[in-house]
N, C-alpha and C positions, 0 to 999 in steps of 0.2 A: 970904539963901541961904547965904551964906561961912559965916557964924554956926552954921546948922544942920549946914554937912558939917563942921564943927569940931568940935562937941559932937558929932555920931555918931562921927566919926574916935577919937575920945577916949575915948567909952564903948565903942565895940568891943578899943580897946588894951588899957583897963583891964579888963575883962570877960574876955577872951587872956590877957593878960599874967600871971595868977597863975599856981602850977603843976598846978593843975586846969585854971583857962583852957585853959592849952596842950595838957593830957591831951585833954580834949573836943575842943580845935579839930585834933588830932591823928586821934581817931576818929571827926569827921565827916569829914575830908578822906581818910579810908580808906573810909567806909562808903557817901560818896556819890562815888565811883569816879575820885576827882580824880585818883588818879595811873594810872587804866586809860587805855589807847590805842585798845580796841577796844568798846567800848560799840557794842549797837545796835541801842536802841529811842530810841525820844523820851523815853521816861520817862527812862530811865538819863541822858540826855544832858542831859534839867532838870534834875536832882538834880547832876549835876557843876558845870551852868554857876551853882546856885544856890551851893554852895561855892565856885567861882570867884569868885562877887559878894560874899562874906565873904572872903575876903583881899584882892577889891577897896577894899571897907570898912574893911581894917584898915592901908589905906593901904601894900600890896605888890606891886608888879609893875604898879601901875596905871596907869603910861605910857609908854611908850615909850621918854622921855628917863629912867624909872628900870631900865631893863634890863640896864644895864651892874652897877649897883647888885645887883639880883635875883639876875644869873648871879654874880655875886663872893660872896655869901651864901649860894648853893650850893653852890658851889666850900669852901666854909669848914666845912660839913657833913660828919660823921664818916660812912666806908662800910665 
């Protein structure tokens, strides 16, 4: 099982990681309303939690002991 969430950790980095990657992984996390507050239907709130589950995948923000992590990588973000 370690095996597999390696090899998917890996293809979703590599998959990301180009700079199309990030274009796309950029406009699904706009279009399926990852950064709205106020969603509110179930649909709208699948489609967020399912981009949730892709930068769970791409191994970000996916526990708890990486939060400190997360917010310092926010913090490092141009506003």
């Amino acid at each position: 099982m370690q095996k597999k969430i390696s090899n998917e950790l890996a293809s979703y980095r590599t998959c990301f990681s180009t700079d199309a990657g990030r274009r796309v992984l950029a406009d699904i996390l706009i279009n399926s309303g990852y950064f709205d507050t106020n969603l509110s239907t179930e649909g709208e709130i699948a489609v967020q939690n399912f981009a949730k589950r892709i930068i769970k995948k791409l191994g970000i923000g996916d526990t708890p002991q990486k939060a400190d992590e997360y917010v310092n990588n926010l913090f490092n973000l141009r506003v």
